[in-house]
C-alpha positions in Angstrom: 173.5 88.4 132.2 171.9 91.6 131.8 172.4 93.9 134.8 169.3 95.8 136.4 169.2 98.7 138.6 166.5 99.2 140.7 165.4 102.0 143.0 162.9 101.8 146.5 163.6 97.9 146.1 163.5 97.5 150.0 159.6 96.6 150.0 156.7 96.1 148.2 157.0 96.1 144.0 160.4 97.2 144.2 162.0 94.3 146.5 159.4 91.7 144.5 160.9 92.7 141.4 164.6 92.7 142.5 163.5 89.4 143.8 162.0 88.6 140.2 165.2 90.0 138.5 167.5 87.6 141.0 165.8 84.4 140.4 165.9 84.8 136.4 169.5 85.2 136.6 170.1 88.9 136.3 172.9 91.2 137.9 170.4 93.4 140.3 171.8 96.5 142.0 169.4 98.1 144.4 169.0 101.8 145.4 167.5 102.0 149.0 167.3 104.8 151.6 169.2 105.8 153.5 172.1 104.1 151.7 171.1 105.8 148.8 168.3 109.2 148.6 167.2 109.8 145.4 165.9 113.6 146.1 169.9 114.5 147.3 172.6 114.8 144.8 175.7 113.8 146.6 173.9 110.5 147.5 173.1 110.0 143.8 176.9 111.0 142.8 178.1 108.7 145.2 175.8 105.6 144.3 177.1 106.8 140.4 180.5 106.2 140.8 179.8 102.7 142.7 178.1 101.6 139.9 180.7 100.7 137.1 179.2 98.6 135.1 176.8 99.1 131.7 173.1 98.9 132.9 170.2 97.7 130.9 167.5 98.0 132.8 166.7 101.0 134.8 163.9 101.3 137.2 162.9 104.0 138.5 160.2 102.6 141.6 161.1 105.0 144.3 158.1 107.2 145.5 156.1 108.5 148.4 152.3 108.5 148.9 151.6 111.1 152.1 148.6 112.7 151.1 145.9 110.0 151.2 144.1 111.6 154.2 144.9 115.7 153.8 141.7 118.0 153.5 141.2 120.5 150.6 140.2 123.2 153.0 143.3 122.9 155.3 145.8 120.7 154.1 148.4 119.9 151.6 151.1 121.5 153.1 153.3 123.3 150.9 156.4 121.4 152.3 154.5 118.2 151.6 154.2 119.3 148.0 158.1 119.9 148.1 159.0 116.4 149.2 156.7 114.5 147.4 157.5 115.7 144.0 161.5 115.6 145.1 161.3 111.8 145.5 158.1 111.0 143.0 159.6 113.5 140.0 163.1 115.0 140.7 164.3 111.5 141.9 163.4 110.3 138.7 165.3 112.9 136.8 168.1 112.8 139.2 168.8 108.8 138.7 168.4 109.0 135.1 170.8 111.4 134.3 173.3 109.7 137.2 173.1 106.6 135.6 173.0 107.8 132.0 176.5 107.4 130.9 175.9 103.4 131.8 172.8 102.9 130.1 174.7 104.6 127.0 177.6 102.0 127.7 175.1 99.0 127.1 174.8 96.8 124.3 173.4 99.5 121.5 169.9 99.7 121.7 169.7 97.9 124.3 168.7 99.6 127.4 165.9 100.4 128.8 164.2 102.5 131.7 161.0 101.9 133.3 159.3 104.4 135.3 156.6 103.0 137.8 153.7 106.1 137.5 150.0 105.5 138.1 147.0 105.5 136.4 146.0 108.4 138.6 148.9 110.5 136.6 145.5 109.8 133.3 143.4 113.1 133.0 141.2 110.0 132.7 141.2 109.8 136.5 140.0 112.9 138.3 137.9 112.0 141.2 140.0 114.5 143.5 141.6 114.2 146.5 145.6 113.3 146.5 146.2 116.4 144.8 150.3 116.1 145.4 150.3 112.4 144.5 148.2 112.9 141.1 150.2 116.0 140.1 153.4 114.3 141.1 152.6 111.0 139.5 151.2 113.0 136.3 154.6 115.4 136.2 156.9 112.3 135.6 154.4 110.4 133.2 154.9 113.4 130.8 159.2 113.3 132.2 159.2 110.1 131.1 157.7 110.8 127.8 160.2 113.2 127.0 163.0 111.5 127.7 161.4 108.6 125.3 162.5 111.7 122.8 165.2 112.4 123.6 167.0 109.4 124.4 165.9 108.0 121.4 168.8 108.5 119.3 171.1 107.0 121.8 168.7 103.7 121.4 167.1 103.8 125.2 163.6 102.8 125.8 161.8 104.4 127.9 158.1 103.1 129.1 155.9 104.5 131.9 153.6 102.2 133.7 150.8 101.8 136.4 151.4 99.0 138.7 147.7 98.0 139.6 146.1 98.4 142.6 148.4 95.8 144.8 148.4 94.8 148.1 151.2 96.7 149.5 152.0 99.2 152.4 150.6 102.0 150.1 147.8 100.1 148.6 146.6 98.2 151.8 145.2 95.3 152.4 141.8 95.1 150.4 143.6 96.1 146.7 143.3 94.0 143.6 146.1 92.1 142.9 149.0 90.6 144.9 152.3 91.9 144.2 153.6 88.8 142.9 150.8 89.4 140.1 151.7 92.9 139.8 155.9 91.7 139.3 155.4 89.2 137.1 153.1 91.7 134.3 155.7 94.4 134.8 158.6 92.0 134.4 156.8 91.0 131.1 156.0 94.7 130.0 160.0 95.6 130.6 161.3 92.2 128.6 159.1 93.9 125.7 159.7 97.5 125.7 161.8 98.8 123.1 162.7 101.1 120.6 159.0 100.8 118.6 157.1 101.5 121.5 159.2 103.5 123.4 157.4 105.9 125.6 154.1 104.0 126.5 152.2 104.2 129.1 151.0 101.3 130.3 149.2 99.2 132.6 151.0 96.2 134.4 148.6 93.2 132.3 149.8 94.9 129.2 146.9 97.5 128.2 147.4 100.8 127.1 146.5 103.2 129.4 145.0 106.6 128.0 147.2 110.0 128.9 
């Protein structure tokens, strides 16, 4: 029974996929404010230490959208720039590195860590607006492609990937998909990540998604 670890599982992607994970038969532990705040380090610790078991899967869904509706000319506050990229970057690297020592104590190359980004993290996408968003979703696309390096040798898979446009709080009402549709691709993309394509970026239906 593998055992998955998923962060912001209270709504949306995250609670469909814990739901996902649960139905297949798999040991789901979820990280959900305020229980557990990505962006502060004693919650992390503290979450660490409750967690004893090896973890396979890793994913890292947590993240804030708060600048849909800010104005070049007068908005974008810099303490909006602070948060964001605490819980959309730095929460990322935080949880990771917390929960390192039990992806290293799964089965040998084995685990795996899936970071939910964006296609709006692709140079590809630069219509403007949602500067904080784009940067922050763009900043841990290229995180997550380094620690596709660097956990290499430890046999950890790391893959980055945009969730579609799905009908969600954040993406409202009139989106593409449904988030059952959205679960169900990224649920197939994690089952094939591993060490050969460690790194990707991809979209949920399986396409590569340019940089």
């Amino acid at each position: 029974m593998p055992h998955v670890v998923i962060t912001g599982a209270s709504r949306g992607i995250g609670r469909a996929l814990a739901e996902g994970y649960e139905t297949a038969g798999a040991d789901v532990t979820v990280a959900n404010r305020p229980e557990v705040d990505v962006t502060d380090t004693a919650s992390l610790a503290a979450f660490g230490r409750a967690v004893t078991a090896p973890v396979d899967l890793l994913i890292c869904n947590a993240g804030v959208f708060q600048d849909r509706r800010e104005t070049l000319d007068n908005g974008y506050p810099p303490d909006m720039w602070a948060q964001q990229f605490a819980a959309n970057v730095t929460g990322v690297f935080l949880t990771v590195q917390t929960l390192l020592p039990n992806l290293r104590a799964a089965k040998a190359g084995t685990a795996k860590i899936a970071i939910i980004s964006s296609q709006m993290a692709s140079h590809t996408r630069a219509p403007g607006g949602a500067y904080i968003y784009r940067a922050s979703k763009a900043a841990v696309l290229n995180l997550g492609r380094n620690l596709s390096s660097d956990l290499a040798s430890d046999g950890i898979a790391v893959g980055i990937y945009h969730p579609g446009w799905v009908r969600t709080d954040m993406g409202g009402p009139s989106a593409a998909i449904s988030v059952e549709e959205s679960r169900d691709g990224l649920m197939a993309r994690f089952d094939a990540l591993g060490p050969a394509s460690t790194g990707c970026f991809e979209t949920w239906d399986g396409q590569a998604h340019p940089f």
